[in-house]
C-alpha positions in Angstrom: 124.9 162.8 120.2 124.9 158.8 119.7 121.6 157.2 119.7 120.1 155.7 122.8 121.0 152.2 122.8 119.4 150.3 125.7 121.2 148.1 128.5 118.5 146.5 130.0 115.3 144.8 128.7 112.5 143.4 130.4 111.7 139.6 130.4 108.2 139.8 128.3 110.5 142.0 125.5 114.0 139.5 125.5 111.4 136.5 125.4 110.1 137.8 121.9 113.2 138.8 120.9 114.6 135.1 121.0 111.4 133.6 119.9 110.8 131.6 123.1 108.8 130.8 125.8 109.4 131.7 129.9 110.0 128.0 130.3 112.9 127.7 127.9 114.2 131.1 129.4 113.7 129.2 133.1 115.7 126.6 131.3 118.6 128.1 129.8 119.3 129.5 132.9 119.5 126.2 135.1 121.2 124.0 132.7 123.2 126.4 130.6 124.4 128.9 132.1 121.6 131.5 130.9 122.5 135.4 132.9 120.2 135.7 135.6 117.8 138.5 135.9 118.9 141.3 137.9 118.7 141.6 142.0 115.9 143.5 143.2 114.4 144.2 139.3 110.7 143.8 141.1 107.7 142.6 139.7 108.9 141.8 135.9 112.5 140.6 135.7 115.3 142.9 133.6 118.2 141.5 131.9 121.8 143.4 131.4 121.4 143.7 127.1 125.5 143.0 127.2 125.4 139.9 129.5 122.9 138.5 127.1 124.8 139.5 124.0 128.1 138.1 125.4 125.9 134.3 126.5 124.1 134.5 123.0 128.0 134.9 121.1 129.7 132.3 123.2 126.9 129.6 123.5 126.3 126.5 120.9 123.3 125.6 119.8 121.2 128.3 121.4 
């Protein structure tokens, strides 16, 4: 059996993983183009992993 990879990640979790803060998050997503949080992910906000992945490969200067 392959190992459990994750797809989604909450928004405290993807925040520490990149090393910034809500507001840069809050501004990635206006101005560049930043995947938005799910619909309907409730209270704390979930990100698709691959969406993420595919914005962090194809975007200068992250």
């Amino acid at each position: 059996m392959p190992p459990f990879v994750p797809r989604y990640i909450g928004r405290p979790e993807l925040l520490k993983q990149l090393g910034i803060s809500k507001a840069t998050l809050l501004r990635w997503s206006k101005k560049r183009g930043f995947p938005a949080a799910l619909p309907a992910s409730g209270k704390m906000p979930i990100y698709d992993l691959q969406e993420v992945d595919a914005w962090l490969r194809n975007s200068p200067n992250t």
